[in-house]
mmCIF file as Biopython writes it, N, C-alpha, C and O atoms, coordinates in Angstrom:
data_model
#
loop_
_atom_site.group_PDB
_atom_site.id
_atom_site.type_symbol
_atom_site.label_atom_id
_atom_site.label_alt_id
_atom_site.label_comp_id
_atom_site.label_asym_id
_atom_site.label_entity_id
_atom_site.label_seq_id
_atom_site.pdbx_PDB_ins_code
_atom_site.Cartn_x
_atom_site.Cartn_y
_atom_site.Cartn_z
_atom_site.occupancy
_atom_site.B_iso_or_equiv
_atom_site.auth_seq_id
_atom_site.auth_asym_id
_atom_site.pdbx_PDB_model_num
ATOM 1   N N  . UNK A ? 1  ? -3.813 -30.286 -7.106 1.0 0.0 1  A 1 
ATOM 2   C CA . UNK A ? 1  ? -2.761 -29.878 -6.198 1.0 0.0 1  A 1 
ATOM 3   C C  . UNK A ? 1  ? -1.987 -28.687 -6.769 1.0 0.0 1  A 1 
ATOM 4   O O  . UNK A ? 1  ? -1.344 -27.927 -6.045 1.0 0.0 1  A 1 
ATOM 5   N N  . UNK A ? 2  ? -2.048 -28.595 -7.689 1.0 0.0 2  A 1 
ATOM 6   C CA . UNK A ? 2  ? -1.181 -27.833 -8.599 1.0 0.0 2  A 1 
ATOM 7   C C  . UNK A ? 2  ? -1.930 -26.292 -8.547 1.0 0.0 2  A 1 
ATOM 8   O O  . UNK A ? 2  ? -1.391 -25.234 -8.220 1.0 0.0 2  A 1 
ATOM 9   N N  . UNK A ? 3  ? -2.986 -26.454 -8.867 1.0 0.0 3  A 1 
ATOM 10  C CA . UNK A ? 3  ? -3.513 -25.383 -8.898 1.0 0.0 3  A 1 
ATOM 11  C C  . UNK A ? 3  ? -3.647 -24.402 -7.371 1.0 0.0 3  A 1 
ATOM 12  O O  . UNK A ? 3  ? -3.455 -23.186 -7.346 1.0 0.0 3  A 1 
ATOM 13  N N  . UNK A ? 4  ? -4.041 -25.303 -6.081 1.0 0.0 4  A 1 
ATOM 14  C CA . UNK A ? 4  ? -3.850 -24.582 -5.203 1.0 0.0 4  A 1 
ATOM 15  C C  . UNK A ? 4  ? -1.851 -24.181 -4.469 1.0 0.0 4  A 1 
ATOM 16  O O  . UNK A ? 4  ? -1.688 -23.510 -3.450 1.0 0.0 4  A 1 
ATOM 17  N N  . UNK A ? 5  ? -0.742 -24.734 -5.228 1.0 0.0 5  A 1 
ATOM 18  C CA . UNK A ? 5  ? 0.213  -24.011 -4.964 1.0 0.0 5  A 1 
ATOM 19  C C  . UNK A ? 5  ? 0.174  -22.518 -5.920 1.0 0.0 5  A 1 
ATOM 20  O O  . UNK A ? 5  ? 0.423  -21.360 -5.586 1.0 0.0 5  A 1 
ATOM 21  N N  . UNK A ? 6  ? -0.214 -23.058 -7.123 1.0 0.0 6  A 1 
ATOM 22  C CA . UNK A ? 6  ? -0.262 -21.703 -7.961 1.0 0.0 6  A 1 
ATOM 23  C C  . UNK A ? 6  ? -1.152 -20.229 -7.058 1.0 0.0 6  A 1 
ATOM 24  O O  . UNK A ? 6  ? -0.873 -19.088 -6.691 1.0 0.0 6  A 1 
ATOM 25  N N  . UNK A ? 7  ? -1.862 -20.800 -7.044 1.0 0.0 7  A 1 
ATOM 26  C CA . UNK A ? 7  ? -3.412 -19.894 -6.249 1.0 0.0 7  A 1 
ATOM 27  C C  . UNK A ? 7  ? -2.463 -18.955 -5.187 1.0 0.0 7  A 1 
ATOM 28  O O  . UNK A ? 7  ? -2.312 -17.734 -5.227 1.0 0.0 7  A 1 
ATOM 29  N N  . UNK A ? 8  ? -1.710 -20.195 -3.958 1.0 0.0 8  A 1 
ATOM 30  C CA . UNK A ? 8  ? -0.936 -19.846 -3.062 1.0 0.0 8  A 1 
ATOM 31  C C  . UNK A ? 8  ? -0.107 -18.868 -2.951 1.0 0.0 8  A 1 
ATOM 32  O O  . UNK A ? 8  ? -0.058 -18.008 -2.071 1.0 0.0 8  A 1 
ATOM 33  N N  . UNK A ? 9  ? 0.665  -19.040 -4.027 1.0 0.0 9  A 1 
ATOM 34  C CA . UNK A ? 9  ? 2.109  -18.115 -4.820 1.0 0.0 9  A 1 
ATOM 35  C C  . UNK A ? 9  ? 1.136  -16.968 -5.064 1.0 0.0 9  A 1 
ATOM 36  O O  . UNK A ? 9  ? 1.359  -16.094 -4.226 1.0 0.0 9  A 1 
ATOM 37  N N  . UNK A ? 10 ? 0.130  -16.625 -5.896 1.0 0.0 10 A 1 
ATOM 38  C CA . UNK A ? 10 ? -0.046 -15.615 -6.761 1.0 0.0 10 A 1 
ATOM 39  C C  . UNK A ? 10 ? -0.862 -14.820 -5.019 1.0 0.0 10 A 1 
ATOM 40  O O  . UNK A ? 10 ? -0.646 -13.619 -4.856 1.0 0.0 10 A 1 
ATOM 41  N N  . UNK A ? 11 ? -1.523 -15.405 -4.150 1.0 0.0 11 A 1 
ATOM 42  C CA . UNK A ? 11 ? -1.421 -14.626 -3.144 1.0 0.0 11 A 1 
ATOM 43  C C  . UNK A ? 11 ? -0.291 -13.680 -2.135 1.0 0.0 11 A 1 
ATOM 44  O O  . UNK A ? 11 ? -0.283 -12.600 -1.544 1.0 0.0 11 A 1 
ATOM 45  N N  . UNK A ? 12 ? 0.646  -14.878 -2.379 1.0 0.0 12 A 1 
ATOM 46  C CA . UNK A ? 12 ? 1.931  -14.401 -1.402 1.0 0.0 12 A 1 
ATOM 47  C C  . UNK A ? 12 ? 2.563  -13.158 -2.575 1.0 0.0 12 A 1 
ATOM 48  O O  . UNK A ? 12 ? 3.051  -12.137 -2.090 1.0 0.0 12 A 1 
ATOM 49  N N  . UNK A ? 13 ? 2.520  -13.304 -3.945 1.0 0.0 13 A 1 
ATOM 50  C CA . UNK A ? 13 ? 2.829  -12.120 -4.878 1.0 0.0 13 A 1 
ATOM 51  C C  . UNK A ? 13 ? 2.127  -10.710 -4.214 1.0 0.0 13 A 1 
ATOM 52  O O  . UNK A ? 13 ? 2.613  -9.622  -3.907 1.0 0.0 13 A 1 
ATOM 53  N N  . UNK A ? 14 ? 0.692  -11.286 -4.143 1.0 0.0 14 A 1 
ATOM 54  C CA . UNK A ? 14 ? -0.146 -9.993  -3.881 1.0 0.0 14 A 1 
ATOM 55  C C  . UNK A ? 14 ? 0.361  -9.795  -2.704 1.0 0.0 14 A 1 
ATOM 56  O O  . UNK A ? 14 ? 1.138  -8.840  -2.705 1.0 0.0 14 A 1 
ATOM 57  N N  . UNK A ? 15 ? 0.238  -10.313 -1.690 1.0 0.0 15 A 1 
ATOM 58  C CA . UNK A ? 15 ? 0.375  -9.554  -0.356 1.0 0.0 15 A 1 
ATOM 59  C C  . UNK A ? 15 ? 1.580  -8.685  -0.392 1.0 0.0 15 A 1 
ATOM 60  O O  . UNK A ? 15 ? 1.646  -7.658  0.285  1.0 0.0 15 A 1 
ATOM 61  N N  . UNK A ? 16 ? 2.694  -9.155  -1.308 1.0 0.0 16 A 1 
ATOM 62  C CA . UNK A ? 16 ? 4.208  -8.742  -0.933 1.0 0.0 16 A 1 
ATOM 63  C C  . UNK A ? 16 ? 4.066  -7.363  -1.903 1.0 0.0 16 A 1 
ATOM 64  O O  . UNK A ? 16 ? 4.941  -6.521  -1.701 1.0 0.0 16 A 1 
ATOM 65  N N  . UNK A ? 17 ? 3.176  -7.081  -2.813 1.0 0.0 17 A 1 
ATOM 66  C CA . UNK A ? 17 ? 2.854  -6.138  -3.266 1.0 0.0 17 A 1 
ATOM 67  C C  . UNK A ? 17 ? 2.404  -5.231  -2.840 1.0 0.0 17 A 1 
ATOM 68  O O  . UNK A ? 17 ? 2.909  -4.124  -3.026 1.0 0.0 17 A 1 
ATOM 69  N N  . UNK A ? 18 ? 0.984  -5.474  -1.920 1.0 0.0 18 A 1 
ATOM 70  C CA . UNK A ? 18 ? 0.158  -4.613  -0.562 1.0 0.0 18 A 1 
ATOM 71  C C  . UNK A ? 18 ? 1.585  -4.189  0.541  1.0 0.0 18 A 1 
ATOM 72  O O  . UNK A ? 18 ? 1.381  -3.084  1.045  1.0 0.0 18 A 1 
ATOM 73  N N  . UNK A ? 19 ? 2.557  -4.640  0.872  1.0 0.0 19 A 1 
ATOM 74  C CA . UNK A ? 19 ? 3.171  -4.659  1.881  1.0 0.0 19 A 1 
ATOM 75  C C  . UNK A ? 19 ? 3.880  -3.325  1.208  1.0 0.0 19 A 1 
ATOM 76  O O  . UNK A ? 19 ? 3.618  -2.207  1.654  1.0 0.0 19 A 1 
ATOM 77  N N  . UNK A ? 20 ? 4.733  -3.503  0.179  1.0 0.0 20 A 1 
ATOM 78  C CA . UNK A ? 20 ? 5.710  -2.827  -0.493 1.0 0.0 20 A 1 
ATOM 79  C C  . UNK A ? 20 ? 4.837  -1.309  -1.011 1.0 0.0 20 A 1 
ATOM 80  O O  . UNK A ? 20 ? 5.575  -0.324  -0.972 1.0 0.0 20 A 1 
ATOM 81  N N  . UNK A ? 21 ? 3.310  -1.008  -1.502 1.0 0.0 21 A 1 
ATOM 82  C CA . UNK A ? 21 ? 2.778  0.010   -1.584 1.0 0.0 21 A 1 
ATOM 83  C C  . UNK A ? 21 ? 2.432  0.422   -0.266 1.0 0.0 21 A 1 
ATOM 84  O O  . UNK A ? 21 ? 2.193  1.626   -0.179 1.0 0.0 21 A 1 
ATOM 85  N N  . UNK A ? 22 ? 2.355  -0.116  0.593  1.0 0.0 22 A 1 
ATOM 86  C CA . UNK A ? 22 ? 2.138  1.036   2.721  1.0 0.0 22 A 1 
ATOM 87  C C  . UNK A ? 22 ? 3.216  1.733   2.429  1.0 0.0 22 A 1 
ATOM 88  O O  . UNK A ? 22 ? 3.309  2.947   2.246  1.0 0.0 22 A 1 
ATOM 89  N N  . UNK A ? 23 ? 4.508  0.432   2.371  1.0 0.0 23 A 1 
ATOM 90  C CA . UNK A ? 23 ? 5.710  1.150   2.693  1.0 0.0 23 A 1 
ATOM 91  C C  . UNK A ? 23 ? 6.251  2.599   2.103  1.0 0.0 23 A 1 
ATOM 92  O O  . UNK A ? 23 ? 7.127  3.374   2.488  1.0 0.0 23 A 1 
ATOM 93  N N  . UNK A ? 24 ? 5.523  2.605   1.228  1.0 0.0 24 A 1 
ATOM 94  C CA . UNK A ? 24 ? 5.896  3.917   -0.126 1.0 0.0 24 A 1 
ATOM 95  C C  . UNK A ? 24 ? 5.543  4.792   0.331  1.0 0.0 24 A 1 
ATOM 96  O O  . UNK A ? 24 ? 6.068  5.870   0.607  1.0 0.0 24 A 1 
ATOM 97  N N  . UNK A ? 25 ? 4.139  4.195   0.510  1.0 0.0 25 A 1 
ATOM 98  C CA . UNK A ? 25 ? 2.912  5.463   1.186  1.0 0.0 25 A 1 
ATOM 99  C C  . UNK A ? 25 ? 3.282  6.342   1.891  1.0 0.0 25 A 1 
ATOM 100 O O  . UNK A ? 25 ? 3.297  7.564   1.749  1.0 0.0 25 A 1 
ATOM 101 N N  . UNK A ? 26 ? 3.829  5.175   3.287  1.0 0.0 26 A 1 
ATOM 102 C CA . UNK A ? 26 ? 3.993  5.961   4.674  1.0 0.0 26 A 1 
ATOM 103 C C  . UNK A ? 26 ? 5.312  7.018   4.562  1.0 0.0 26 A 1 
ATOM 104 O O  . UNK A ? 26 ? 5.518  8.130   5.050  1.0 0.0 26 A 1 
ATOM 105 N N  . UNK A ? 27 ? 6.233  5.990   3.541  1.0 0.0 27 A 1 
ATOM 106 C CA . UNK A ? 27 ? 7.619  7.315   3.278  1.0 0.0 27 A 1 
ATOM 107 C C  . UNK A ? 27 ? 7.416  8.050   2.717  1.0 0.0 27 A 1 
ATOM 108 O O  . UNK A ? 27 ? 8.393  8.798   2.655  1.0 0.0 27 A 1 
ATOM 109 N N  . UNK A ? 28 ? 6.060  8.614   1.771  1.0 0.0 28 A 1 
ATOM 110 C CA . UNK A ? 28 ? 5.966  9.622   1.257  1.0 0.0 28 A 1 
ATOM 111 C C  . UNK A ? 28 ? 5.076  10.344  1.779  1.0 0.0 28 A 1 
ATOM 112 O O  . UNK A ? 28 ? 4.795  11.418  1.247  1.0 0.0 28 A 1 
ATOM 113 N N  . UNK A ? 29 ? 4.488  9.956   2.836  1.0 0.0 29 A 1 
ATOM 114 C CA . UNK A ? 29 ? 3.597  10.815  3.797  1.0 0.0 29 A 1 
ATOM 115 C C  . UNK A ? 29 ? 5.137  11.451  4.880  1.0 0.0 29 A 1 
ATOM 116 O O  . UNK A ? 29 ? 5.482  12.614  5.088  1.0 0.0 29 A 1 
ATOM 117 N N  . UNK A ? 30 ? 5.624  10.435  5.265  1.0 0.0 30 A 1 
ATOM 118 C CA . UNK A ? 30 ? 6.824  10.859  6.227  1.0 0.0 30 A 1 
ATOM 119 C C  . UNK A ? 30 ? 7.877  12.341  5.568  1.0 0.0 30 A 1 
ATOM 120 O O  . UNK A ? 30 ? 8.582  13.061  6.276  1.0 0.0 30 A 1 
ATOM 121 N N  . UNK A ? 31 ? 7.718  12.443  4.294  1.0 0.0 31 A 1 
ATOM 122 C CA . UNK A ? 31 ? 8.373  13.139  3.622  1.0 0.0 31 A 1 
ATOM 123 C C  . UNK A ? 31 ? 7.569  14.655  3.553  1.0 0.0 31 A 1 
ATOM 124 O O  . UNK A ? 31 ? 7.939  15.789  3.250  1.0 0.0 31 A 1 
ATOM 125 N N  . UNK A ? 32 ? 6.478  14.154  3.927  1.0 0.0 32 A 1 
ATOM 126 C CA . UNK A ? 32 ? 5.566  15.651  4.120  1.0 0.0 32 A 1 
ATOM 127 C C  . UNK A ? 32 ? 4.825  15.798  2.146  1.0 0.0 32 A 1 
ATOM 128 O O  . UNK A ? 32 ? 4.691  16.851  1.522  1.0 0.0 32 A 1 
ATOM 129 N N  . UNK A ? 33 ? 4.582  14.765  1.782  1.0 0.0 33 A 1 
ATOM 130 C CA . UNK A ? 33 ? 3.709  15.225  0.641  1.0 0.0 33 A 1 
ATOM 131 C C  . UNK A ? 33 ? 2.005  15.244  0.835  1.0 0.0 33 A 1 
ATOM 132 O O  . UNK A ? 33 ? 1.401  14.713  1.767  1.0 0.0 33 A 1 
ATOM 133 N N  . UNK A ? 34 ? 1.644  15.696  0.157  1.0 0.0 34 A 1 
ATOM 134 C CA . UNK A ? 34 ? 0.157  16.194  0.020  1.0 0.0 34 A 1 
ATOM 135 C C  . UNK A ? 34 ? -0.548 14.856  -0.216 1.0 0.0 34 A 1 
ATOM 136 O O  . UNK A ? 34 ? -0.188 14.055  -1.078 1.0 0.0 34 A 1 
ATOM 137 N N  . UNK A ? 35 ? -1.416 14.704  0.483  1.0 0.0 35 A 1 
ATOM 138 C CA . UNK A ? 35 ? -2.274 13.461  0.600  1.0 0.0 35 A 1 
ATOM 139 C C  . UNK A ? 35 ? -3.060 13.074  -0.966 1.0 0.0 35 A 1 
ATOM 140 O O  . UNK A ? 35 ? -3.417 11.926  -1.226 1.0 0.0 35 A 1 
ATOM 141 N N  . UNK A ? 36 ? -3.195 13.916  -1.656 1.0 0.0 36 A 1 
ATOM 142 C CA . UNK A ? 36 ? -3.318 13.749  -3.531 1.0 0.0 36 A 1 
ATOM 143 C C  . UNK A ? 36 ? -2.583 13.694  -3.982 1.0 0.0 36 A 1 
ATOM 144 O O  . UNK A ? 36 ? -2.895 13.223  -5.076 1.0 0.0 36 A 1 
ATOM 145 N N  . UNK A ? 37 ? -1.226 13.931  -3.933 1.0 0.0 37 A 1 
ATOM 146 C CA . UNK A ? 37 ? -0.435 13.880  -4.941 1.0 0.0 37 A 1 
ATOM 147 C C  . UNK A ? 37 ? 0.208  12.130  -4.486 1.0 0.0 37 A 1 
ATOM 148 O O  . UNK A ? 37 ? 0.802  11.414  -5.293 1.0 0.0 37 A 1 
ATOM 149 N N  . UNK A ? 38 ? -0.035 11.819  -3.331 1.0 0.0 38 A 1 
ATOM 150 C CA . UNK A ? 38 ? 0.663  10.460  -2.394 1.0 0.0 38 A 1 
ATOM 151 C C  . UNK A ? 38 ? -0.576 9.726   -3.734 1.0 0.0 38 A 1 
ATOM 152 O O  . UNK A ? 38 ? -0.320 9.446   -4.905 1.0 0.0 38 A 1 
ATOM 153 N N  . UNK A ? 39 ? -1.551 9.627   -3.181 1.0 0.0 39 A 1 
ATOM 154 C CA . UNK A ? 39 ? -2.873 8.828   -3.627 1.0 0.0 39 A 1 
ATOM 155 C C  . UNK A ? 39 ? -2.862 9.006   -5.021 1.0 0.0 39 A 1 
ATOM 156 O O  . UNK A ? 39 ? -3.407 7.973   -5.411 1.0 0.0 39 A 1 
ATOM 157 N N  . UNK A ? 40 ? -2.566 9.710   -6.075 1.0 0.0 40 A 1 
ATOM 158 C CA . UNK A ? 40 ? -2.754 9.668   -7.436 1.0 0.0 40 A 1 
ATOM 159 C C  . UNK A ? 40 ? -1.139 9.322   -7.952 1.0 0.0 40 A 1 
ATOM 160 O O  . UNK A ? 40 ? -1.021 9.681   -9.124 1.0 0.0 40 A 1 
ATOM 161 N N  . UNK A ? 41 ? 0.029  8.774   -7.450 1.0 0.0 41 A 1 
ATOM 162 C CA . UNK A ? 41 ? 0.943  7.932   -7.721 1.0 0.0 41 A 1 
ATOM 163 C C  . UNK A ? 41 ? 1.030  7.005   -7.523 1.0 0.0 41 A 1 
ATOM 164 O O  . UNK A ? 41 ? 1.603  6.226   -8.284 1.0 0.0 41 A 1 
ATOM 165 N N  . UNK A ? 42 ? 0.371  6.580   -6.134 1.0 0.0 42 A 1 
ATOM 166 C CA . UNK A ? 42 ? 0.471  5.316   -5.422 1.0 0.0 42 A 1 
ATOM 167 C C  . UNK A ? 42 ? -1.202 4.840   -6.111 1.0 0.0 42 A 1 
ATOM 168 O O  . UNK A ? 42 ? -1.596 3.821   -5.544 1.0 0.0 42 A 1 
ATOM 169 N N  . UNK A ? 43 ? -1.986 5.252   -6.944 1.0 0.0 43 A 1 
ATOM 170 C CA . UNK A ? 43 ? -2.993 4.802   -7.422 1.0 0.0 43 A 1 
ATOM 171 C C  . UNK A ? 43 ? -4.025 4.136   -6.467 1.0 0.0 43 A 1 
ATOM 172 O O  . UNK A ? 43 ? -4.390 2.963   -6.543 1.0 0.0 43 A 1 
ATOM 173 N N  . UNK A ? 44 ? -4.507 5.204   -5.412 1.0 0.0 44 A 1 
ATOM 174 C CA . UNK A ? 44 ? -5.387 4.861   -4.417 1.0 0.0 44 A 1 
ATOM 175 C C  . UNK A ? 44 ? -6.142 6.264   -4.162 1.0 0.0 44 A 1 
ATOM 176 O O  . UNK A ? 44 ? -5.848 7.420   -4.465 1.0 0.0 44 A 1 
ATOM 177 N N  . UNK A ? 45 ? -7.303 5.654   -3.437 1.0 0.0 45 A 1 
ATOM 178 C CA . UNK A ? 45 ? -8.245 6.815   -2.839 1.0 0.0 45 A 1 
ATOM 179 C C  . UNK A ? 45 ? -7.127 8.031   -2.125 1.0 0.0 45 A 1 
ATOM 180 O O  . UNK A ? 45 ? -5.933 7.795   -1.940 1.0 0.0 45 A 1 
ATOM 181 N N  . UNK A ? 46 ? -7.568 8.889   -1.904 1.0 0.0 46 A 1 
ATOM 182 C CA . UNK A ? 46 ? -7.210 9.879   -0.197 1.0 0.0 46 A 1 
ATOM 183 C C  . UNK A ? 46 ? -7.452 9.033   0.646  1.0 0.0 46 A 1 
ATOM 184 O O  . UNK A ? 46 ? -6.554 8.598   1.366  1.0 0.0 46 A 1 
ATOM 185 N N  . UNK A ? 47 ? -8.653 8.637   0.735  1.0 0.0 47 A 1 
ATOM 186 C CA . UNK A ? 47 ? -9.080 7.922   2.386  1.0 0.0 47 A 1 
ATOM 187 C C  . UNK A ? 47 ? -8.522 6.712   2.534  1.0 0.0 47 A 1 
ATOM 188 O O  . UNK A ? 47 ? -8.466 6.176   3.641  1.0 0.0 47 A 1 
ATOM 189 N N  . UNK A ? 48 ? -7.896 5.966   1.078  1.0 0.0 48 A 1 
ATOM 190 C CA . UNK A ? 48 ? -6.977 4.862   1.610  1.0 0.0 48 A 1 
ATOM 191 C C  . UNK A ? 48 ? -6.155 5.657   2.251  1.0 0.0 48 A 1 
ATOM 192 O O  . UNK A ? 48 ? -6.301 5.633   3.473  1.0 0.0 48 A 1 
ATOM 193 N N  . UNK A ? 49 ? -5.218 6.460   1.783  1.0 0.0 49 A 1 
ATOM 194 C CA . UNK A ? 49 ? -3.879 7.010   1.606  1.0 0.0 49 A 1 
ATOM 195 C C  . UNK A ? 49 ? -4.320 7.565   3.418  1.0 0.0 49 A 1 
ATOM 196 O O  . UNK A ? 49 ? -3.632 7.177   4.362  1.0 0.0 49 A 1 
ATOM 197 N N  . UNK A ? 50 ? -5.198 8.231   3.557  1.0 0.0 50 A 1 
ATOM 198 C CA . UNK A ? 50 ? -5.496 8.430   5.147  1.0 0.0 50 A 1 
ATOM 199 C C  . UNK A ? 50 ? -5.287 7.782   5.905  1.0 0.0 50 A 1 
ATOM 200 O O  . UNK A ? 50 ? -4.550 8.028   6.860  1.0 0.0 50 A 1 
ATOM 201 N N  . UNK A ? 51 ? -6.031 6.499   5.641  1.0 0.0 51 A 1 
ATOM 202 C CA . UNK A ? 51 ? -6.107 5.333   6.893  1.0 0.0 51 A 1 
ATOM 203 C C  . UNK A ? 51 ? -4.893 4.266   6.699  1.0 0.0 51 A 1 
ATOM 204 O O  . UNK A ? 51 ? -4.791 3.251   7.389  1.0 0.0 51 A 1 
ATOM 205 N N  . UNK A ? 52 ? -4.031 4.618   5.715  1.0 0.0 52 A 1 
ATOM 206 C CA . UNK A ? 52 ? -2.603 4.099   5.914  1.0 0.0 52 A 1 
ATOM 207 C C  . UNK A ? 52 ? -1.278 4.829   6.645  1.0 0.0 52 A 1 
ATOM 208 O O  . UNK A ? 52 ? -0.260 4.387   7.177  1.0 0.0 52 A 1 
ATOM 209 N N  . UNK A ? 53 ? -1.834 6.222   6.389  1.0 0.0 53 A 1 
ATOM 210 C CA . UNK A ? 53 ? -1.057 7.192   7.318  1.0 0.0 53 A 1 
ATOM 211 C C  . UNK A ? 53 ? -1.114 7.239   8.828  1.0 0.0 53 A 1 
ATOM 212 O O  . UNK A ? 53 ? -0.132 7.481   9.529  1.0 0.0 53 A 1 
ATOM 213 N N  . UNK A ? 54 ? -2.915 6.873   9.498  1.0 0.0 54 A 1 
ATOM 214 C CA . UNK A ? 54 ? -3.154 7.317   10.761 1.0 0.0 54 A 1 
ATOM 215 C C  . UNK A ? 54 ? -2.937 5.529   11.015 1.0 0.0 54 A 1 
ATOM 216 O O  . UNK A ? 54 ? -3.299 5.355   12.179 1.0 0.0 54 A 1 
ATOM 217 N N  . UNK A ? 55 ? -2.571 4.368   10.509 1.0 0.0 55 A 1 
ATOM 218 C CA . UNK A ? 55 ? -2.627 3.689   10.503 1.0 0.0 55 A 1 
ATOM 219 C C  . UNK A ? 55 ? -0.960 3.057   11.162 1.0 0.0 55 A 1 
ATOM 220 O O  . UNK A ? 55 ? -0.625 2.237   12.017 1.0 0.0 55 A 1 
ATOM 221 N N  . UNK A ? 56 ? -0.144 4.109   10.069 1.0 0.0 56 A 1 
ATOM 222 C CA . UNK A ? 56 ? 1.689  4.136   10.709 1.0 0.0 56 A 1 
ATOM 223 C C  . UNK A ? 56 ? 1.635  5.229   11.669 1.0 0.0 56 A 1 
ATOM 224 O O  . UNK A ? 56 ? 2.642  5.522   12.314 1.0 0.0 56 A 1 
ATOM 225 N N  . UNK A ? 57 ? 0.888  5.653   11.767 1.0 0.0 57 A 1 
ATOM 226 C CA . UNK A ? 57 ? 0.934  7.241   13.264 1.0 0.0 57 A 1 
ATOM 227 C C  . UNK A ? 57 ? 2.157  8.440   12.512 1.0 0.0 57 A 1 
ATOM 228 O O  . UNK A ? 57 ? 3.044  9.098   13.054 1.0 0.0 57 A 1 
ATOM 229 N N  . UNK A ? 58 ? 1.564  8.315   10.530 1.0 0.0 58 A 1 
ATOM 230 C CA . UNK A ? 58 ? 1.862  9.796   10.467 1.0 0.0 58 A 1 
ATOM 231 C C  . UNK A ? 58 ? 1.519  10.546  10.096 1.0 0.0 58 A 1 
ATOM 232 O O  . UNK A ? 58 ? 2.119  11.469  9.546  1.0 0.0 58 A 1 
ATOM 233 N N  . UNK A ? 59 ? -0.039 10.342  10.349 1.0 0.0 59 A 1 
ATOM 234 C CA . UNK A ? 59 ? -1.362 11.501  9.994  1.0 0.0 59 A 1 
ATOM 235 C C  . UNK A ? 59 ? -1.532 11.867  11.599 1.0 0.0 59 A 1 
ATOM 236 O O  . UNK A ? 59 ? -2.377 12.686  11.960 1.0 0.0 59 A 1 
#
């Protein structure tokens, strides 16, 4: 039992992590930065960093 609350938690960690790096993303796409310089801070592809932009409608 124990192990699947742990399991549980360390998902809800991750997701709240995934949630909190879009959010960065999209404000630093919203800010008008260069789709490499977004992706090599935020430690992701371009084509993530793309399909998170056309994803908030600001690519």
């Amino acid at each position: 039992m124990c192990e699947v609350i742990e399991r549980n938690r360390a998902e809800a960690r991750a997701e709240g992590r995934i949630e909190e790096r879009y959010e960065i993303v999209t404000d630093m796409l919203r800010d008008g930065m260069n789709i490499d310089t977004v992706a090599r801070i935020a430690k992701m592809t371009a084509e993530q960093v793309m399909a998170i932009g056309k994803k908030a409608a600001v690519l």
